[in-house]
C-alpha positions in Angstrom: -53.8 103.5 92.3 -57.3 104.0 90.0 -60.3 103.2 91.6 -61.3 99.5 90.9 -65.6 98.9 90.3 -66.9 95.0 89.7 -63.5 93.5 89.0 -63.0 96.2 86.1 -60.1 99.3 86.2 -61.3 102.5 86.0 -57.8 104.8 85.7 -59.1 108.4 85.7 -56.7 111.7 85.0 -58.5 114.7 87.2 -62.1 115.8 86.3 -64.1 112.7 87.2 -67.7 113.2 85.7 -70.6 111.5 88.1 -74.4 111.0 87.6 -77.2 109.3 90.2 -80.5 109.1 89.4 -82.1 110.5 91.9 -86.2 110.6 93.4 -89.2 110.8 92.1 -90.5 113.2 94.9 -93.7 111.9 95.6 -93.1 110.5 99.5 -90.5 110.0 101.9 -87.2 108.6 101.6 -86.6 104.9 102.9 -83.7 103.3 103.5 -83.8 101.7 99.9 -83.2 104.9 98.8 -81.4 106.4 101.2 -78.6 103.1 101.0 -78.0 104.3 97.2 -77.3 107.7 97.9 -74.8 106.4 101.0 -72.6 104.7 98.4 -72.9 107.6 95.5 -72.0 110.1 98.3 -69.2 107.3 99.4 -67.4 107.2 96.3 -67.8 110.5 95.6 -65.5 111.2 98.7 -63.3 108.7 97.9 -62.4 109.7 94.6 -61.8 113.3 96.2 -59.7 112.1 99.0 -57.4 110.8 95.9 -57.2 113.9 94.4 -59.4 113.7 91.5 -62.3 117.1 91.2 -65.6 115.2 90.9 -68.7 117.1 88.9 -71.8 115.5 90.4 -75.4 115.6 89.3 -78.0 114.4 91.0 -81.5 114.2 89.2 -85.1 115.1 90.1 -87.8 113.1 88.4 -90.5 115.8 88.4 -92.2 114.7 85.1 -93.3 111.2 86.2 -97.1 109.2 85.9 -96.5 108.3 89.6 -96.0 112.4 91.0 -98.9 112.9 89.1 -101.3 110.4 90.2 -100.3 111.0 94.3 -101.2 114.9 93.6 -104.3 113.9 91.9 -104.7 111.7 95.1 -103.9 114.5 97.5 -105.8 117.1 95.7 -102.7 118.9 95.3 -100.8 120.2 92.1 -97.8 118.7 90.9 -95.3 121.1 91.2 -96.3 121.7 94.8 -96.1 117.4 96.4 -92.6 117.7 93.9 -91.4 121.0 96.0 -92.4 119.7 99.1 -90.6 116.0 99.0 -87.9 117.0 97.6 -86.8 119.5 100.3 -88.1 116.6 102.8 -85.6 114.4 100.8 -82.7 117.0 100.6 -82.7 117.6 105.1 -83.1 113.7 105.3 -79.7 113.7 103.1 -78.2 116.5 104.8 -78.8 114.4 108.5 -77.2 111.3 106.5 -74.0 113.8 105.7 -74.5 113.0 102.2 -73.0 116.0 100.2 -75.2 118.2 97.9 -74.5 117.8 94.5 -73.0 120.0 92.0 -75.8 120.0 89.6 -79.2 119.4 90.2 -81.4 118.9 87.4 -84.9 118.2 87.1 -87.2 116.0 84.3 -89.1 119.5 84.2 -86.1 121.8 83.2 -85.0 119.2 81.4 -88.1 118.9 78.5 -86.6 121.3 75.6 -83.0 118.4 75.9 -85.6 115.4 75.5 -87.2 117.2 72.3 -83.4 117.7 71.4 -83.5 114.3 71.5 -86.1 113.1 70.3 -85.1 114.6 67.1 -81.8 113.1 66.9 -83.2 109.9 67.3 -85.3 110.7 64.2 -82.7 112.2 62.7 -80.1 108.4 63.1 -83.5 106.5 62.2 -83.2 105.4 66.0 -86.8 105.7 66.4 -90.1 106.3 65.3 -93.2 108.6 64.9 -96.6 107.5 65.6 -99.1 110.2 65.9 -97.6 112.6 68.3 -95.5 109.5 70.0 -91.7 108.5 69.3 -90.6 105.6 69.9 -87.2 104.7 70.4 -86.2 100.9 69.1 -84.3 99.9 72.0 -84.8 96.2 71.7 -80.9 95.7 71.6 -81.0 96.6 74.9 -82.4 93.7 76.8 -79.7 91.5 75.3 -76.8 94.0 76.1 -78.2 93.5 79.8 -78.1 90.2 79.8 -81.5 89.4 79.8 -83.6 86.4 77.7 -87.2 88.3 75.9 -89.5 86.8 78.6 -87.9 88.4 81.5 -87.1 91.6 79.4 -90.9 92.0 78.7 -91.7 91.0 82.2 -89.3 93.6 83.8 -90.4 96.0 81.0 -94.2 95.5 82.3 -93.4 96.1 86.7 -91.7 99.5 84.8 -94.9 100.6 83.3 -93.3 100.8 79.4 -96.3 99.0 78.2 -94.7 96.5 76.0 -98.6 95.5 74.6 -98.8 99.1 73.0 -99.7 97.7 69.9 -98.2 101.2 68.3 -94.7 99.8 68.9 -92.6 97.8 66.0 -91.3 95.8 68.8 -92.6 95.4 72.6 -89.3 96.6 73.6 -89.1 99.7 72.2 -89.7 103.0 74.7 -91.1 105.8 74.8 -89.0 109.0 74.2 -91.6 111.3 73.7 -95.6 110.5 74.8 -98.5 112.3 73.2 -101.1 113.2 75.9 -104.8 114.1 76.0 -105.9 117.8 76.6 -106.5 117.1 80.2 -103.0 116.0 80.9 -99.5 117.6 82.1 -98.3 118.5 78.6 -95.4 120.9 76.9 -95.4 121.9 73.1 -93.4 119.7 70.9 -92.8 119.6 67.2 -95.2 116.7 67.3 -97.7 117.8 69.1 -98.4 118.0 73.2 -96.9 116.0 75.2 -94.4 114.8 78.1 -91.1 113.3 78.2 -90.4 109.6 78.6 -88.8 108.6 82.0 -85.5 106.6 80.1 -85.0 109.4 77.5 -85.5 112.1 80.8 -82.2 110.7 82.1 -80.7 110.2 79.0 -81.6 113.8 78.3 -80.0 115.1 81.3 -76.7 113.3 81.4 -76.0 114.3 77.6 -76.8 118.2 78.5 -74.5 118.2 81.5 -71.6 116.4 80.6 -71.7 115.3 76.9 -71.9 112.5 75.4 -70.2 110.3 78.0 -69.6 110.2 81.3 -66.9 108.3 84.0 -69.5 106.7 86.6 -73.1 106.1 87.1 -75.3 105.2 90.3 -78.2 104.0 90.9 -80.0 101.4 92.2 -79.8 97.2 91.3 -83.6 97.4 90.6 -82.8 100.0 87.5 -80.5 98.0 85.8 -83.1 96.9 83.3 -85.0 98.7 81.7 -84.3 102.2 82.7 -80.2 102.0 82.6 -80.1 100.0 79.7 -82.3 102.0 77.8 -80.8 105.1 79.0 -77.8 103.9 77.7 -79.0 102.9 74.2 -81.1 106.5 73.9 -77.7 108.3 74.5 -75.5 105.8 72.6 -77.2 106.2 69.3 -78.2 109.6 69.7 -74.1 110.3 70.0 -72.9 107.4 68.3 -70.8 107.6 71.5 -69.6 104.7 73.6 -69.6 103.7 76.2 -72.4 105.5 77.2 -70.9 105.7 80.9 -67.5 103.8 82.2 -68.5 102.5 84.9 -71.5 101.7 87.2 -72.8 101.4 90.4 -75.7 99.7 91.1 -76.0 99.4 95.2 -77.9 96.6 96.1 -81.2 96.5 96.8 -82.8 96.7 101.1 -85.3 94.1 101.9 -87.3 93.4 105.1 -89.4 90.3 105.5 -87.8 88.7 103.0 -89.7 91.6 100.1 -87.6 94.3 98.4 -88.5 97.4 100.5 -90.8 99.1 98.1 -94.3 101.9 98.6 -95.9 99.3 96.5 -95.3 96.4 99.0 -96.3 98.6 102.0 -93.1 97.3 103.8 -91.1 100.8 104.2 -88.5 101.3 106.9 -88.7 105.7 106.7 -85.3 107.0 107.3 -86.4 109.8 109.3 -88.1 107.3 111.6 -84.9 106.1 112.6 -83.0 109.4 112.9 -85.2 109.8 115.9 -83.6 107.7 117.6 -79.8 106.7 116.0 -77.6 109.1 114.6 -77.3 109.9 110.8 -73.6 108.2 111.3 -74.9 104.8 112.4 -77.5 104.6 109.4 -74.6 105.4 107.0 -72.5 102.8 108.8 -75.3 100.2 108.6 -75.6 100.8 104.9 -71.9 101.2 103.8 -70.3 98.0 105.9 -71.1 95.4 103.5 -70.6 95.0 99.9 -71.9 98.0 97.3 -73.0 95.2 95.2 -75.0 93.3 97.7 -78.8 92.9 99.0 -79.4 92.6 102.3 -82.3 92.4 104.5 -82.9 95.2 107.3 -83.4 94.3 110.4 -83.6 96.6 113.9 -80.5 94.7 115.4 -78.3 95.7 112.5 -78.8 99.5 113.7 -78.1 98.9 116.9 -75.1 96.6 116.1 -73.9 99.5 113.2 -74.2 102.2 116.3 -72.1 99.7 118.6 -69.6 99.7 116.4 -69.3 103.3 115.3 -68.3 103.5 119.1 -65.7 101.0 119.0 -64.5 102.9 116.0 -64.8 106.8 117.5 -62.7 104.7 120.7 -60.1 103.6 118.4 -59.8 106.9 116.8 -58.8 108.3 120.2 -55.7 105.9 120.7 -52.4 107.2 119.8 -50.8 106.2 116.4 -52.4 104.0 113.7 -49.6 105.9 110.7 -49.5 102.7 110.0 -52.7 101.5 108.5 -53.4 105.4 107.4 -51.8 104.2 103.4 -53.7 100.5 103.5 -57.1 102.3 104.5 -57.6 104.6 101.3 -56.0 101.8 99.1 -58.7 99.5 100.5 -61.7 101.7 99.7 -60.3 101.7 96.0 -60.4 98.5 95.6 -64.5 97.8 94.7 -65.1 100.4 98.0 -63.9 97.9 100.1 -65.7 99.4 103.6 -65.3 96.2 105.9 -61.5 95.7 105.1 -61.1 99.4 105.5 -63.0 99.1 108.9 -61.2 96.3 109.8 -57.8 98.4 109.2 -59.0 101.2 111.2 -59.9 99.3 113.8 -57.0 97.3 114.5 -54.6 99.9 113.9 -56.5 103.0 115.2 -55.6 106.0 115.7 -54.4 108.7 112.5 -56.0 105.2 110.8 -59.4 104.9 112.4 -59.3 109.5 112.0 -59.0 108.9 108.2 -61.9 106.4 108.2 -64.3 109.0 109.9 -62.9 111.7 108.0 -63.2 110.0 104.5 -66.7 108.0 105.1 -68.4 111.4 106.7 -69.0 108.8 110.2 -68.7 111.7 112.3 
């Protein structure tokens, strides 16, 4: 049975190749975050529990305005506040159970592939030089999301692509390559110094890895537009490849007090605030038993609820045979990672049923 994402068949034969964009390590991880990497890391184990050998990267935006403007905040260099959160980040994973990924690649490793492809984008008149800037013309890719101009630009704007930089032929074009000023973070390019654009760094990534396409890609419901869809049209007409990636997940996006849990907001639930006092096991519980697809708004009664019940379930596990549900489990999980039914299953049946629950989902 192939696994089954947003209503749409994904049959895969072995290798299964997986990217999530990952952190821009400049502070903590909250459970925005941390929800995202909960279903990555639960797919990835289902897909393994059916056999299939998953490659999975995991990116590390190193290269990014934001990292840059917290270490000029802190007084710090760059490269250090990066180092710093992301091994903060990768223990708060670890306490989650999510698994570390295969490949690890970073914005800043990744500069020499973004001139690469910069210059194919030249190359398939995909984009355009002005002074030491390329510009990739990605305005195709507001419609192929699904979204009118207003709310393009608008979207385009809370991402900081600047769609008044009156250097652009259209204001949704981006940014593959950025000329920069001698007192800023810069690499030699043919065209001058400069930095990498965040779209083309994960574009730049994904095509270095695994070619020119891959099976499934995960991220969050707040980078649908602009960053995946112009991810997608960088690597698309670089490669002339499609689709870009077969599938996606997009988990949907934590609020508390009715605002999208977000630094800029102020309204952060810290994950490592709440391993102090509930098990890595009852935060990925809380985040997985719902829809992948869905928002939700976090609340401290859902944690103790999601701890409650990864009691009843550890209770069921130790009750005598549950064979029964032990086929209906996995095939639940494939369909759209179905983590309630599944739960449901486990729970009624228990036993070898409620075992393969723990064993597959990483509750223990």
């Amino acid at each position: 049975m192939p696994l089954r994402l947003a209503g749409a068949v994904l049959p895969m034969v072995g290798r299964v190749r997986m990217y999530v964009c990952g952190i821009t390590p400049y502070d903590v991880t909250h459970l925005g975050h941390a929800a995202t990497y909960i279903w990555a890391d639960a797919a990835d184990r289902v897909l393994r529990w059916h056999g299939h050998t998953v490659t999975m990267a995991r990116n590390v935006t190193d290269v990014d305005d934001v990292l840059f403007a917290e270490a000029r905040r802190r007084g710090e260099s760059y490269s250090m506040l990066a180092t710093l959160q992301r091994a903060s980040f990768e223990a708060t994973m670890a306490a989650l159970r999510v698994r570390n990924p295969d490949h690890a690649p970073t914005a800043a490793r990744a500069v020499g592939h973004v001139i690469q492809l910069g210059a194919a984008l030249l190359a398939r008149d995909a984009a355009y030089l002005r002074g030491g800037t390329i510009y990739a013309r990605t305005s195709h890719a507001a419609t192929a999301a699904g979204l009118d101009h207003e709310t393009a630009v608008a979207l385009s704007t809370e991402f900081h692509d600047h769609p008044e930089d009156p250097a652009k032929e259209h204001p949704l074009d981006v940014t593959v390559w950025q000329e920069t000023s001698d007192d800023e973070i810069s690499w030699p390019s043919p065209w001058g110094e400069g930095r990498p654009g965040w779209h083309a760094e994960c574009a730049a990534m994904v095509l270095s890895l695994f070619g020119s396409s891959i099976d499934l890609h995960c991220g969050g419901a707040d980078l649908a537009y602009p960053h995946h869809a112009c991810e997608t049209a960088l690597a698309q007409a670089a490669t002339g490849v499609a689709p870009f990636s077969r599938a996606w997940l997009r988990a949907g996006a934590v609020a508390i007090g009715g605002a999208k849990m977000a630094k800029s907001t102020g309204n952060l639930v810290l994950v490592d605030d709440l391993l102090r006092e509930h098990s890595g096991a009852a935060v990925r519980l809380l985040c997985l038993n719902r829809s992948w697809a869905q928002g939700w708004s976090y609340s401290p009664a859902q944690l103790d609820a999601s701890g409650a019940l990864l009691e009843l379930l550890y209770a069921a596990a130790a009750k005598p045979g549950g064979e029964s549900g032990v086929a209906a489990l996995p095939a639940a999980l494939l369909d759209d990672l179905d983590v309630p039914r599944a739960l449901d299953i486990a729970l009624e049946d228990g036993g070898q049923a409620a075992r393969t629950l723990i064993e597959i989902l990483a509750l223990s």
